[in-house]
C-alpha positions in Angstrom: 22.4 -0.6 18.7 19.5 -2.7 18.2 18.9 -2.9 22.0 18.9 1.2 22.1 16.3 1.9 19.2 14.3 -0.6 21.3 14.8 1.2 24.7 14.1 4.6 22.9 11.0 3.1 21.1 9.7 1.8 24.1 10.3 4.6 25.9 8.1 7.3 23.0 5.3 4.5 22.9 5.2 5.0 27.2 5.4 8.9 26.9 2.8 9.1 23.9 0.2 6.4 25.8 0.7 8.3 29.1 -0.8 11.0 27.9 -4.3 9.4 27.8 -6.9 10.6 27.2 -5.4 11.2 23.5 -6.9 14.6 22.2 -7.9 15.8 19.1 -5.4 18.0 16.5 -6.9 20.9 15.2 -5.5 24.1 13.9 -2.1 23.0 14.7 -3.4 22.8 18.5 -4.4 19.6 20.6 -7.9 19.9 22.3 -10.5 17.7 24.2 -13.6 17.0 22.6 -16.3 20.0 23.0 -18.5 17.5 25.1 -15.5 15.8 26.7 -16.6 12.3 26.2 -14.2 10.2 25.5 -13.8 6.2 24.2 -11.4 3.3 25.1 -9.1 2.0 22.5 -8.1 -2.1 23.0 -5.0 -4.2 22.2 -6.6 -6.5 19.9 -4.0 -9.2 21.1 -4.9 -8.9 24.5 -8.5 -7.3 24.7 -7.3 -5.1 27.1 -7.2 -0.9 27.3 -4.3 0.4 25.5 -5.9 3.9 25.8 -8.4 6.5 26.1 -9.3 9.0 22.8 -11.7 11.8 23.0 -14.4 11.4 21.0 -15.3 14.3 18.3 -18.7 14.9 17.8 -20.5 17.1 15.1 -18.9 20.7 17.0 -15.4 19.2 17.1 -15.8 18.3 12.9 -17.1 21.3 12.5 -14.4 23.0 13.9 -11.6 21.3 12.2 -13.0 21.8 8.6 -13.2 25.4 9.6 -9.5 25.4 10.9 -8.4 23.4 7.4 -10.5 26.5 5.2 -8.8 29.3 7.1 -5.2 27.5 6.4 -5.8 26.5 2.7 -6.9 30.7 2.6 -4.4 32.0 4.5 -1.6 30.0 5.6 0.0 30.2 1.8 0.3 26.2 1.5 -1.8 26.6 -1.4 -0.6 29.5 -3.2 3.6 27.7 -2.5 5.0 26.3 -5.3 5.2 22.8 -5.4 8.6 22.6 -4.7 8.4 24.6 -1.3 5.4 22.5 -0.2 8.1 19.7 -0.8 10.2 21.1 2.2 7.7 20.6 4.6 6.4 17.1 3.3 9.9 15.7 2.9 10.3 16.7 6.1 7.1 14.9 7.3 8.7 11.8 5.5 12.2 12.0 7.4 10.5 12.0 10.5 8.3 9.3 10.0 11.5 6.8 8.9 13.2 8.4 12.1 10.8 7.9 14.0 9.6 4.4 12.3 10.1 1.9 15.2 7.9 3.6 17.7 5.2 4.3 14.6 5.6 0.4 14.0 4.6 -0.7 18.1 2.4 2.1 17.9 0.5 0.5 15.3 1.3 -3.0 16.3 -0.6 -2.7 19.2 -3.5 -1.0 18.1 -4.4 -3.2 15.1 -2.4 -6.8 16.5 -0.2 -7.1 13.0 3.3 -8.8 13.6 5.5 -5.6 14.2 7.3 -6.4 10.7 4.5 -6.4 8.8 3.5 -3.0 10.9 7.2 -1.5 9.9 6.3 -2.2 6.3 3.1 -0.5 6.4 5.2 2.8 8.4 8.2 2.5 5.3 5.1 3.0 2.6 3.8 5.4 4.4 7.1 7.4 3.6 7.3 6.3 0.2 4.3 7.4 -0.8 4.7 10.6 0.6 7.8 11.3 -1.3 5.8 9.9 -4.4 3.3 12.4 -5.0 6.0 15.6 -3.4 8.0 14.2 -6.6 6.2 14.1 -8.9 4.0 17.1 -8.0 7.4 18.6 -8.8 7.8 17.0 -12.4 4.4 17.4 -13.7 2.9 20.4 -16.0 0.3 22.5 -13.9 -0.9 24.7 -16.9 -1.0 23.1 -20.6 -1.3 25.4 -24.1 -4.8 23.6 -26.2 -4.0 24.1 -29.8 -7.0 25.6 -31.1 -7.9 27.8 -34.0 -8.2 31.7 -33.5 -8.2 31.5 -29.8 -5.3 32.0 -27.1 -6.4 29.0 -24.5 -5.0 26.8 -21.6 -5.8 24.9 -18.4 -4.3 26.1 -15.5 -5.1 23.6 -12.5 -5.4 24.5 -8.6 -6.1 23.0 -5.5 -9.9 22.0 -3.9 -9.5 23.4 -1.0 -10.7 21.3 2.7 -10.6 17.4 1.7 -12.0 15.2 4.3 -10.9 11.7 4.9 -12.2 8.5 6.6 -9.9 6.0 7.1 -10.6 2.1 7.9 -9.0 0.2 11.4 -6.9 -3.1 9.1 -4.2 -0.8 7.2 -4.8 3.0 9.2 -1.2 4.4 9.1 -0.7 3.1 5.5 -3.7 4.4 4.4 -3.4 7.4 5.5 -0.6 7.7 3.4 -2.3 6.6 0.1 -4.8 9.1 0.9 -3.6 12.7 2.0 -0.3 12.5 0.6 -1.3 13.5 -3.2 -3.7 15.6 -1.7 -1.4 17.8 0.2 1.5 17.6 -2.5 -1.2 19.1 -4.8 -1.5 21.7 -1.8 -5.0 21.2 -0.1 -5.5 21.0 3.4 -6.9 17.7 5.0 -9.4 16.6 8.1 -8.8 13.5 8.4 -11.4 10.5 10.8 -9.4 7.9 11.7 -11.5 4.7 12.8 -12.4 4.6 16.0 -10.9 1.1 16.8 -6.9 2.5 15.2 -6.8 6.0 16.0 -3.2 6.1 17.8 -0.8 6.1 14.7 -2.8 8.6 12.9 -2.5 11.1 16.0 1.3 10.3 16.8 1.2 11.5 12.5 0.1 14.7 14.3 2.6 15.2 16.6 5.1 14.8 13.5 3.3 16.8 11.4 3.6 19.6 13.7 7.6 19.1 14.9 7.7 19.2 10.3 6.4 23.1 10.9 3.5 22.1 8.2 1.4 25.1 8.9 -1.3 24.9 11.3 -4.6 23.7 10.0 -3.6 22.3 6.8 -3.4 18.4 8.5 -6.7 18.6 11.2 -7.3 14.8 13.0 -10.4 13.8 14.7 -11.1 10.6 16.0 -14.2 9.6 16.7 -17.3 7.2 16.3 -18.4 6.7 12.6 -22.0 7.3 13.1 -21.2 10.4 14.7 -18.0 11.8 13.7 -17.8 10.0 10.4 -21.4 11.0 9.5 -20.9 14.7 10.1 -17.6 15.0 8.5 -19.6 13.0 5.2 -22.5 15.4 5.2 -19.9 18.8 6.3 -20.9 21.6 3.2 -17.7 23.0 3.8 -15.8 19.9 2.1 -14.2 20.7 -1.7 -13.6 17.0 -1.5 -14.3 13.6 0.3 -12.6 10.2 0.5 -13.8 6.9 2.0 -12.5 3.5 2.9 -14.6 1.2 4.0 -17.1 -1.5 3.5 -19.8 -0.8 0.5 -22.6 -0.3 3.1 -21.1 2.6 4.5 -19.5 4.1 1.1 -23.2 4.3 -0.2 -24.1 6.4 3.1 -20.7 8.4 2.5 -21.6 8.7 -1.0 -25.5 10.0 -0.5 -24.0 12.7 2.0 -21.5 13.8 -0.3 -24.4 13.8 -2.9 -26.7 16.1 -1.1 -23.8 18.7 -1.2 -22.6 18.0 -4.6 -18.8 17.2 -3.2 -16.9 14.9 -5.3 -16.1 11.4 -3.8 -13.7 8.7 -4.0 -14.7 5.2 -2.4 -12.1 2.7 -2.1 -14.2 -0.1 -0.7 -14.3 -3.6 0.2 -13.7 -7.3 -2.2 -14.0 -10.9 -2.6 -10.6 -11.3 -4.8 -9.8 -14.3 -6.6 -6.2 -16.4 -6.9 -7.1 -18.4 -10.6 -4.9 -21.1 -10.5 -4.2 -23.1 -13.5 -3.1 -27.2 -13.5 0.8 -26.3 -14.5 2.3 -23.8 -11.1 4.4 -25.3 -8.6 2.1 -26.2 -5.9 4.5 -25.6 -3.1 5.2 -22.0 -4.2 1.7 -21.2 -5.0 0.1 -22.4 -2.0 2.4 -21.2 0.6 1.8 -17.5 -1.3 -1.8 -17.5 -1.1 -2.0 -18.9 2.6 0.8 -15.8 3.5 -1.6 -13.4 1.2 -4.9 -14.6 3.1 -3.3 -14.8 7.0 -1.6 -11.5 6.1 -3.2 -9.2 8.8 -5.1 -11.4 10.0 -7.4 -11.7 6.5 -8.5 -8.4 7.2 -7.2 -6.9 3.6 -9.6 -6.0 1.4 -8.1 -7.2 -1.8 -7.3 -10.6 -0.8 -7.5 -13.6 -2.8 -10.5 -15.1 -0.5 -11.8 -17.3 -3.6 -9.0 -20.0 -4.9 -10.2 -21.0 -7.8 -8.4 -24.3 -8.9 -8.0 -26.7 -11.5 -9.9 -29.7 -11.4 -6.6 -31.9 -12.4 -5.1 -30.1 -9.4 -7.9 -29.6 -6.7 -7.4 -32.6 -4.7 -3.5 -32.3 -4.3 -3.8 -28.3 -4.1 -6.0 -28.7 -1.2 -4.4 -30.6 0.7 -1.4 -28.7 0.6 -3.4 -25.6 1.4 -4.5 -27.4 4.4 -1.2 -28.5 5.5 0.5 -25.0 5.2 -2.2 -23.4 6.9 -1.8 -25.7 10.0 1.8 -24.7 10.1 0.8 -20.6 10.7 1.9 -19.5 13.8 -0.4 -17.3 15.3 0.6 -15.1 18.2 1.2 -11.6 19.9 2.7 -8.8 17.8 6.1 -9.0 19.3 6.8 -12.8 19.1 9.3 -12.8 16.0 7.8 -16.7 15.5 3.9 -14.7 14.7 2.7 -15.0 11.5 -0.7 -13.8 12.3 -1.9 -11.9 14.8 -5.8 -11.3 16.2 -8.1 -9.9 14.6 -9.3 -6.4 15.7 -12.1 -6.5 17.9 -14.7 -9.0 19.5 -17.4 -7.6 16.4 -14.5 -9.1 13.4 -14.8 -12.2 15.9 -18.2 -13.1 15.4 -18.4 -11.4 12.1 -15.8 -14.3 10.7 -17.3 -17.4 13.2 -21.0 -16.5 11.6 -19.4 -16.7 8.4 -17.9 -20.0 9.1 -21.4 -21.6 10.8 -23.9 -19.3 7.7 -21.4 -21.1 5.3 -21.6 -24.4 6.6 -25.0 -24.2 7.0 -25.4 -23.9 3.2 -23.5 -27.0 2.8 -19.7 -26.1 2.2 -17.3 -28.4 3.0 -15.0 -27.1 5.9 -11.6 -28.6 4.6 -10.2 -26.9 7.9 -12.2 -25.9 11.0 -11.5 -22.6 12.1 -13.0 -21.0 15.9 -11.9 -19.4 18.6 -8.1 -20.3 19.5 -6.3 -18.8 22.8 -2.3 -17.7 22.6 -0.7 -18.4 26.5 -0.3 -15.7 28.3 -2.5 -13.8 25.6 -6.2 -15.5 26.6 -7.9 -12.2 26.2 -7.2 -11.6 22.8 -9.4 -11.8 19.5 -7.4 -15.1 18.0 -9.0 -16.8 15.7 -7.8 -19.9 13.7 -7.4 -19.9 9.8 -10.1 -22.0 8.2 -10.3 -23.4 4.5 -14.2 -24.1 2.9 -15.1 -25.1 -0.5 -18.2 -25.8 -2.3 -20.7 -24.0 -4.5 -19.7 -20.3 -5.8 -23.6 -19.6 -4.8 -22.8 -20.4 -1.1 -22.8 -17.4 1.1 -19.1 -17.9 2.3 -18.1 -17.5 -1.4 -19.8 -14.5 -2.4 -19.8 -12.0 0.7 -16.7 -10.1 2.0 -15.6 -12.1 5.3 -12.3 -10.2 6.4 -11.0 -12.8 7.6 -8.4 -15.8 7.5 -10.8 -18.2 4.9 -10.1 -18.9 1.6 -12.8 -20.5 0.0 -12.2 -23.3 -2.7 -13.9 -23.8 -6.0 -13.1 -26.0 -9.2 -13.0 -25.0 -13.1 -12.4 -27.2 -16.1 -11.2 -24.7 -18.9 -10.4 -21.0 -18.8 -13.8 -19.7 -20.1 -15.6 -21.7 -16.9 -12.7 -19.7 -14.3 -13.6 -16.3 -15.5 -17.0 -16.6 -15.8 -16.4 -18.2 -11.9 -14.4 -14.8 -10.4 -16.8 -12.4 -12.4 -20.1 -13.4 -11.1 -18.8 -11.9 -8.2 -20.8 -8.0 -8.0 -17.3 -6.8 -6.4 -14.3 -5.7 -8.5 -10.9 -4.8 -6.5 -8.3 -7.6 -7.4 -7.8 -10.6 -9.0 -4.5 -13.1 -9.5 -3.8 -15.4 -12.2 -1.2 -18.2 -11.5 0.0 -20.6 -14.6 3.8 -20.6 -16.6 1.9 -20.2 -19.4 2.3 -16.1 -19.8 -0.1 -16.3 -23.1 -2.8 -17.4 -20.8 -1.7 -15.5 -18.3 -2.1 -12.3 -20.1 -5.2 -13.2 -21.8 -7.1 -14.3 -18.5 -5.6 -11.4 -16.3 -7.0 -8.8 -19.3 -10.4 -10.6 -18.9 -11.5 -11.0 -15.2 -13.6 -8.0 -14.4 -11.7 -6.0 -11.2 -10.0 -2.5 -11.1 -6.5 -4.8 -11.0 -5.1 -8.3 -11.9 -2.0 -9.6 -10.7 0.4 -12.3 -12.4 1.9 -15.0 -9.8 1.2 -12.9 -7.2 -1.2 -11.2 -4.7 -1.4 -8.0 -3.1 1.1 -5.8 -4.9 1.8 -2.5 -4.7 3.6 0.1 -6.7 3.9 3.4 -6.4 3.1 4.8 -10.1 1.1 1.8 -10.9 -3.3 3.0 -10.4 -5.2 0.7 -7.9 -8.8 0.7 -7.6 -12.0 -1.3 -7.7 -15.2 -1.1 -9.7 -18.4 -2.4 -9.2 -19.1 -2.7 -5.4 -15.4 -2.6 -5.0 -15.2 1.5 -5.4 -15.7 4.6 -7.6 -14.5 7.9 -8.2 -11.0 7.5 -9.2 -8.2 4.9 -7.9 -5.2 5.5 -5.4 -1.1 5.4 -5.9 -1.1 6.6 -9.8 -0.2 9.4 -11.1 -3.9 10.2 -11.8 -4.9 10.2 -8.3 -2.7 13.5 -8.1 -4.9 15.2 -10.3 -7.9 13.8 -8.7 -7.2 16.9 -6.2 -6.2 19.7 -8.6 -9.6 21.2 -10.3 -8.7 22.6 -14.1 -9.8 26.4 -15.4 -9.8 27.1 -18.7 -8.6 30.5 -20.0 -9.5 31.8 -23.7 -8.5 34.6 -25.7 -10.0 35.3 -28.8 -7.1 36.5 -31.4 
């Protein structure tokens, strides 16, 4: 049975890549770029052509925003009660989990993630969808305000067009987080996925369509981010914009949506910290934080990149870090022995080895030399090998965002000198706190500035539970809450004077 999902898999992933080049989706119809011009996607694990994707430019955004208005006008998902709108995006849902395995090589291939951690990233893409459909069903869309002498409610509706740029490290998962309160709240979505991980996000399309979601109401243009990204950002026709993405571009996205007075919500990059105090098990601790910073690749933006240890510990904790991380396997996405895979592109390459040599330079330790490694058969592919530095929280390694597999080690003596240590940091996503001592834990986790803090673990996700960053780390509202739904409903007041 196993054997035939495979085949079948296999056999969509062939069908859906032969059809390069990959066009856009727009108004429910696939089209070529207005210019034609297309640009090459890579298999990061092999640096070699996986496809072709024509490339939208300013005509193509254009035209997609304008398909999204007329649907959210005309098509009735707006007007639907929430319950109808279900129908179509449980739908959506079922075909994704049917269609899972080819989603997971799909996006195996395109970002170089082990496929299991790919099929985990396709199965939360489902259950957030059936989130937000849920509880857009179980929530109050007009509420009485008890005031004197007046008759008065809110009553809440939909934007309208919300555009989306999504980032290349999580793209089929994100997308999730990020259209499906939107559409369960029953706007209509462009959506620019990044140019480097386009492919899930267009076979999304294809489902979308087979779901009989009305035309226009999901719109996907991949394209270059100065380009596409950039007029999508500055469109006037927008009701709403979200970005992912490093803080250098989410001011650019920010000052576009500014100009046009479009609300905005950045989710944006971190330099999380794993606070570990002198009583955890070592083993358990260390082997989670090495699985949490080689999990795709390091290229997760709320990490635990700083591992800030005990100075009873530190010796004993470091070498046990550098012994674990010698044991990841790093490999192609379909070895079932990988543990990590490449990194993206050739640019995450030298963005991690100038890291490594800028860090060095500024005197940190390198615990564990990382570089350029090569997988057999694979030699064209962006591996890298995990690295360990430690040293002074001022070094450059310790402050910036690397995205990559290097955790870098610092010392504390008492709790007051660890959380002044994580919140020097100007970013804010996440933050761990590891100790038995749940007092401590509590107290610590409450105090280290970051839009989340985890508790003996990193990197965890619940639907129903808000994530977001503050400070560099994001603004404009948080994903996966129950909040985030009404991010994308606008309230009216009505008043009648008795």
């Amino acid at each position: 049975m196993a054997s035939q999902e495979g085949t079948k898999s296999a056999t969509a992933l062939e069908e859906f890549l032969g059809a390069s080049p990959l066009q856009l989706f727009i108004g429910g119809q696939w089209c070529p770029s207005r210019l034609g011009e297309t640009f090459e996607v890579l298999d990061p694990g092999l640096g070699a052509r996986l496809a072709d994707v024509h490339d939208a430019g300013e005509i193509d955004v254009d035209a997609a925003v304008r398909a999204a208005r007329q649907a959210f006008q005309k098509s009735g998902w707006a007007r639907m009660a929430p319950n109808e709108r279900g129908v179509y995006l449980h739908r959506l849902a079922d075909l994704v989990e049917s269609h899972k395995n080819t989603l997971a090589r799909i996006e195996s291939l395109d970002v170089g993630k082990p496929l299991d951690q790919a099929v985990w990233d396709i199965e939360n893409f489902s259950a957030t969808m059936r989130y937000y459909t849920e509880l857009s069903q179980h929530v109050a869309h007009r509420d009485p305000i008890a005031v004197a002498r007046h008759e008065a409610w809110t009553v809440r509706h939909p934007y309208g067009v919300c555009g989306f740029i999504f980032p290349w490290n999580f793209p089929f998962l994100l997308v999730g987080w990020g259209i499906s309160p939107a559409l369960a709240a029953g706007n209509t979505v462009v959506i620019k996925p990044a140019e480097d991980t386009p492919l899930s996000t267009l076979y999304l399309a294809r489902l979308a369509k087979e779901a009989g979601i009305p035309d226009g109401v999901i719109n996907v243009i991949p394209g270059l981010g100065e380009t596409a990204g950039a007029a999508l950002a500055r469109h006037s026709g927008l009701n709403r914009m979200s970005f992912t993405g490093s803080p250098e571009v989410g001011r650019l996205v920010a000052e576009a949506c500014g100009r046009n007075l479009v609300a905005v919500k950045l989710e944006l990059g971190g330099k999380g910290a794993a606070v570990i105090f002198e009583d955890v098990d070592l083993d358990s601790t260390v082997d989670q934080l090495v699985r949490a910073i080689t999990l795709n690749a390091g290229q997760v933006c709320c990490t635990a990149s700083r591992w800030v240890v005990h100075d009873s510990i530190y010796s004993k904790f470091a070498q046990r870090a550098v012994d674990r991380m010698k044991e990841v396997r790093i490999g192609y996405w379909n070895d079932t022995k990988t543990e990590m895979g490449p990194l993206v592109s050739s640019k995450q390459v030298a963005r991690v080895l100038g890291y490594l040599e800028r860090g060095c330079q500024e005197g940190a330790e390198a615990l564990l030399q990382g570089g350029r490694t090569k997988v057999p058969g694979k030699e064209g592919g962006f591996y890298v090998k995990p690295a360990i530095l430690a040293g002074s929280a001022e070094n450059v390694a310790a402050r910036e965002e690397i995205f990559g597999p290097v955790p870098f080690l610092l010392r504390f003596r008492d709790e007051s000198e660890a959380i002044d240590i994580v919140n020097r940091s100007p970013y804010g996503l996440a933050n761990s706190v590891w100790t038995e001592d749940l007092n401590r834990a509590h107290r610590v986790a409450e105090k280290l500035a970051a839009g989340n803090s985890w508790i003996n673990a990193h990197n965890v996700f619940v639907h129903g539970v808000p994530y977001a960053g503050i400070n560099l780390s994001g603004l404009g509202g948080g994903v996966l809450g129950p909040r985030t739904y009404f991010d994308y409903l606008r309230e009216k007041s009505v008043v009648r004077p008795l």
